[in-house]
C-alpha positions as CSV (number, residue, x, y, z in Angstrom):
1,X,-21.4,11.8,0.3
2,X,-21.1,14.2,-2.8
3,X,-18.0,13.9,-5.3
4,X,-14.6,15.5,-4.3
5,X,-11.7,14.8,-1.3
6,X,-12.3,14.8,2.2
7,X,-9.4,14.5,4.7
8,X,-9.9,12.6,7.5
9,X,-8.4,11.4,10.7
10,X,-8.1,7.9,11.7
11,X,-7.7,7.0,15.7
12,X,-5.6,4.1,15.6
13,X,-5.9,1.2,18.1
14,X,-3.2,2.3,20.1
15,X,-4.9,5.8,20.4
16,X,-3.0,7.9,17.5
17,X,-4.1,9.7,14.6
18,X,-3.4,8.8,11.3
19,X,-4.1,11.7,8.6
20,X,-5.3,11.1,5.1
21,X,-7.7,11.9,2.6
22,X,-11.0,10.1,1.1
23,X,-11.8,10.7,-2.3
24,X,-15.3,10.0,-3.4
25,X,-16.6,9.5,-6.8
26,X,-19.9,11.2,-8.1
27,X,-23.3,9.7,-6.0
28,X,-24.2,6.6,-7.8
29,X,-27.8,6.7,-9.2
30,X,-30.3,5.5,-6.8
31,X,-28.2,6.2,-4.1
32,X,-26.0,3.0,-4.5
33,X,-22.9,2.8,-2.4
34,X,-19.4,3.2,-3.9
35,X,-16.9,0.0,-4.3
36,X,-13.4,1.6,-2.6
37,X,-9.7,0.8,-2.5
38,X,-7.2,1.8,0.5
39,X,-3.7,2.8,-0.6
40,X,-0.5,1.6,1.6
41,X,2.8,4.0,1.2
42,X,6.1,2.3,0.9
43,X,8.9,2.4,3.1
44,X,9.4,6.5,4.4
45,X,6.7,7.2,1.9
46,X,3.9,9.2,2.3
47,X,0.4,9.3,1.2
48,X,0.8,10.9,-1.6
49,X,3.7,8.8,-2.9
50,X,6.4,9.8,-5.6
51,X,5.6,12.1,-8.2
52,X,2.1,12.1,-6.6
53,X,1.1,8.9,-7.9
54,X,-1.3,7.8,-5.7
55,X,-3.3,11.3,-5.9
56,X,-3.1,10.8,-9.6
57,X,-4.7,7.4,-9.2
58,X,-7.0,7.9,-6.7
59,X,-8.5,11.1,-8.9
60,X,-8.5,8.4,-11.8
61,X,-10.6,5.9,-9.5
62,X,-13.3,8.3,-8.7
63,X,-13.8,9.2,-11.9
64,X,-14.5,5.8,-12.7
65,X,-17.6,5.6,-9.7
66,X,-14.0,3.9,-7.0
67,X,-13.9,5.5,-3.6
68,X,-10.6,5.3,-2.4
69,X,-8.7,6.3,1.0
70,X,-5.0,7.1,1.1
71,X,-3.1,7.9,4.7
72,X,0.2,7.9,6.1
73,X,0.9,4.9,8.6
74,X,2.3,6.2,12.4
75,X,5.4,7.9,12.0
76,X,4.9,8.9,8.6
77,X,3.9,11.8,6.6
78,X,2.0,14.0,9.0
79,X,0.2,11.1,11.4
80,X,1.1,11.0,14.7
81,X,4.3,9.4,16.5
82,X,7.9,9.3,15.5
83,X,9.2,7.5,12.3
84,X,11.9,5.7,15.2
85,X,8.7,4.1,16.8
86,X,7.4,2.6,13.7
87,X,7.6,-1.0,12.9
88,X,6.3,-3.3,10.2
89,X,3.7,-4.8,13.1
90,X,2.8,-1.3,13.5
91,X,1.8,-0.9,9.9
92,X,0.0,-3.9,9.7
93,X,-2.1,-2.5,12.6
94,X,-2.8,0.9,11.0
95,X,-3.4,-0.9,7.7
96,X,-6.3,-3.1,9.6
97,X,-7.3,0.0,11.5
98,X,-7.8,2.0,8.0
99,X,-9.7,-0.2,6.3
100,X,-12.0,-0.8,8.8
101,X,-12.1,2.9,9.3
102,X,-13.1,3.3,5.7
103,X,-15.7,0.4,5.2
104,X,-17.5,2.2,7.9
105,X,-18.2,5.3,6.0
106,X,-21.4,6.0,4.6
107,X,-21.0,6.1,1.3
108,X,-19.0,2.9,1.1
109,X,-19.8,-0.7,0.2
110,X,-18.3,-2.2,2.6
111,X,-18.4,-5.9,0.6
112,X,-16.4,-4.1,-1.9
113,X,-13.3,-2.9,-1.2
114,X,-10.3,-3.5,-2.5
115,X,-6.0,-2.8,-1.5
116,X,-3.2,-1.2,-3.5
117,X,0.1,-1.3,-2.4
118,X,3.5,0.0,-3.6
119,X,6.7,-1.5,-2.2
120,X,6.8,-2.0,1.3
121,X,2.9,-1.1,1.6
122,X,2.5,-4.3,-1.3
123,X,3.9,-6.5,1.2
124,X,1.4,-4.8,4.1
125,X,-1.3,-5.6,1.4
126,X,-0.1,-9.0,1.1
127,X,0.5,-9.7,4.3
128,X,-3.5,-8.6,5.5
129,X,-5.6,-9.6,2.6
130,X,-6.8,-12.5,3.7
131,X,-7.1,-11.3,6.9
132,X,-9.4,-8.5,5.8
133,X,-11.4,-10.0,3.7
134,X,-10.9,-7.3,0.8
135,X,-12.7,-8.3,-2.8
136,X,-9.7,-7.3,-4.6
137,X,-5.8,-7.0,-4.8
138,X,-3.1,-4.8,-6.5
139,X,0.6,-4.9,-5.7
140,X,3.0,-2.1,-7.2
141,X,6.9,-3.0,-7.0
142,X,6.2,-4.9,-3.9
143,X,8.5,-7.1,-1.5
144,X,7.9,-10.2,-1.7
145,X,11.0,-10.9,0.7
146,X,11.2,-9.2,3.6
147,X,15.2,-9.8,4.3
148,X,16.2,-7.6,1.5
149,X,14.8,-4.7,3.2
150,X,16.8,-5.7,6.3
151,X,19.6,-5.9,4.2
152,X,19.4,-2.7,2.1
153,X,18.9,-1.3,6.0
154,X,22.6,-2.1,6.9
155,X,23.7,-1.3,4.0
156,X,22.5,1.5,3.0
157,X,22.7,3.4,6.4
158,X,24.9,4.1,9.6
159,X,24.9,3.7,12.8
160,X,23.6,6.9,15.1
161,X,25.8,8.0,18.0
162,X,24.8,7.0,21.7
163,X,21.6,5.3,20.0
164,X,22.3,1.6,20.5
165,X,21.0,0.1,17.8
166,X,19.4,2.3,15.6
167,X,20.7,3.9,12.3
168,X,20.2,6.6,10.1
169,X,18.2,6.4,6.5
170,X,17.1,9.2,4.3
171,X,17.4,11.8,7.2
172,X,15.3,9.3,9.7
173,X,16.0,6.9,12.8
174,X,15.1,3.3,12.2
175,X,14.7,1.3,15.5
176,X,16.1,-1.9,15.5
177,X,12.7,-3.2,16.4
178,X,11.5,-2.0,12.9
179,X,14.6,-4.3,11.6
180,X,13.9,-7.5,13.2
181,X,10.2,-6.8,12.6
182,X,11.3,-7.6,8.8
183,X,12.4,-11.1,9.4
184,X,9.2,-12.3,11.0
185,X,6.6,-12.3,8.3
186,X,5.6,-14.0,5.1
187,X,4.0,-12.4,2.4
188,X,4.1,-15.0,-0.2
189,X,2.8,-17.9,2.6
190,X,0.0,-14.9,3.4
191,X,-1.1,-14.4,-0.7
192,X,-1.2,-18.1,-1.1
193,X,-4.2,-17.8,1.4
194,X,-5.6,-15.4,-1.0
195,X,-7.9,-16.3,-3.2
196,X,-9.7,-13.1,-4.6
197,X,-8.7,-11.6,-8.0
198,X,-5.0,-10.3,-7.9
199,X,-2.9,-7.6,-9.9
200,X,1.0,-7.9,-9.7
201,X,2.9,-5.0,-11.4
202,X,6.4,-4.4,-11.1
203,X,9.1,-2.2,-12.7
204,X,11.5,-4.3,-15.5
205,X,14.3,-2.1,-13.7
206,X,13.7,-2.3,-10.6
207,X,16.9,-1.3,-8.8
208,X,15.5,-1.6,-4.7
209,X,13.1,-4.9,-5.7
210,X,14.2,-6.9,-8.3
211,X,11.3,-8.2,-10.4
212,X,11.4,-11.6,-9.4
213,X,9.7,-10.7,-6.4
214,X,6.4,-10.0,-8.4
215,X,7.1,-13.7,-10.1
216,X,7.3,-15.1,-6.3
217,X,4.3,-13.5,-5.7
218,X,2.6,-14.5,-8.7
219,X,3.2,-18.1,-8.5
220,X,2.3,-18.1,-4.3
221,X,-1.1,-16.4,-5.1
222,X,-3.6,-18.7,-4.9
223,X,-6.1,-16.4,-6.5
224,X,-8.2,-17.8,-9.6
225,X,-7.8,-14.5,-11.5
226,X,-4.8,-13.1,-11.5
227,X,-2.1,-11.4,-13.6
228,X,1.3,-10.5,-13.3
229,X,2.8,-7.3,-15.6
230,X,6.4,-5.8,-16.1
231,X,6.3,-2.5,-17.3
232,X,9.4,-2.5,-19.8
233,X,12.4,0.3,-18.5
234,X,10.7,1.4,-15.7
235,X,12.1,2.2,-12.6
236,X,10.8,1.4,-9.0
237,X,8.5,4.4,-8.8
238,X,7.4,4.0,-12.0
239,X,8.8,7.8,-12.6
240,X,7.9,8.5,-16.3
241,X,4.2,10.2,-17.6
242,X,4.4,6.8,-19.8
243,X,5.0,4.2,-17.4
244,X,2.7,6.2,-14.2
245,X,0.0,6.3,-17.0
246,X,0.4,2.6,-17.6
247,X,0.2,1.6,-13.6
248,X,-2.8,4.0,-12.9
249,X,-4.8,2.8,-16.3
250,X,-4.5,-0.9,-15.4
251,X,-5.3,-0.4,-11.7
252,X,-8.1,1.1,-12.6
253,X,-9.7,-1.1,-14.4
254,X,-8.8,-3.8,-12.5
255,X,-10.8,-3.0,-9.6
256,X,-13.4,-1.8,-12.3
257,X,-13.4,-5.0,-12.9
258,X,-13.2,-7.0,-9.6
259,X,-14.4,-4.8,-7.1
């Protein structure tokens, strides 16, 4: 596959599509496939993330010979399905789906590839690492305790009219299936069956996830290599040319490193 960004579509097991975009790094000499890392969106994020971040990074990756795939999960961005249907077992499935998705493309090595997540998509990382098999991890302002989303839920939103149940967020419908999906997972009991190199980085001002969850995190993993960074004064998105530079730079050579 030659250099540049390829969008894709992704048939999920239950039979929807899930849009994104692959972008591929210059052709290795000899032919050699690329390593590759698949990015997870937070919680109503989108594949492109806040202030573009994960475009940003994934340019950065394929300039450094990394393959990377970014999509939006069901319900999200502009995949198939309703944001109301989506739960956090449903996003573990497209995760799974995606990555096996990408390690079948041509120009991939499928014994290197690697996850990034940010927030809720660090605890979808978390959660399937192991499970996947991937060479590398990197987690950006992620949960490490599912509850607090539940809580910030109810708080944070209202109930909807003649819709038993569900509530109202950010302009969307969350299903109370998505809520109790929340309460029955693990990410820290899932990283401390993870043993490949791993990258915590969380905001010092984190306002939605405090940054002890990337100290739970970090003393869960049981990864060999790992390392665990605040980045001073920054916010959950990581919204200043400073601290985004920061994030990307690190990721970067990370799975330079690892993948």
């Amino acid at each position: 596959m030659s250099a540049g960004e390829e969008f894709v579509e992704i048939r999920n097991r239950k039979g929807k599509l899930l849009r994104g975009m692959i972008h591929w790094p210059a052709p290795a000499k000899g032919g050699a496939r690329a390593p590759g890392a698949v990015f997870f969106h937070g919680f109503t994020g989108d594949r492109m993330e806040s202030h573009w971040i994960f475009i940003k990074c994934a340019r950065a990756l394929a300039r450094a010979g990394i393959a990377s795939l970014r999509f939006d999960f069901f319900g999200s961005g502009e995949s198939e399905g309703e944001f109301r249907e989506a739960t956090l077992r449903t996003e573990i499935a497209d995760a799974l789906d995606a990555v096996k998705f990408f390690r079948r493309q041509k120009g991939i090595d499928a014994t290197r590839v690697g996850l990034c997540g940010l927030s809720l998509g660090g605890l979808v990382a978390a959660l399937i690492a192991h499970r996947a098999r991937v060479k590398a991890l990197v987690l950006w302002s992620a949960v490490a305790h599912p509850k607090l989303l539940h809580s910030l839920a109810g708080t944070l939103s209202r109930p909807i009219a003649g819709r038993s149940g569900f509530v109202e967020y950010d302009a969307r419908e969350i299903s109370p299936r998505f809520l109790k999906s929340l309460t029955a997972v693990d990410p820290l009991k899932a990283v401390a069956r993870y043993r490949q190199p791993t990258l915590i980085i969380h905001p010092e001002n984190d306002q939605a996830v405090p940054a002890s969850h990337a100290d739970d995190f970090f003393f869960a993993s049981a990864a060999s290599l790992k390392e665990e960074i605040i980045i001073a004064g920054a916010d959950h998105t990581f919204s200043s040319l400073a601290w985004e530079r920061e994030v990307i730079e690190r990721t970067v050579a990370w799975f330079g490193r690892n993948l």
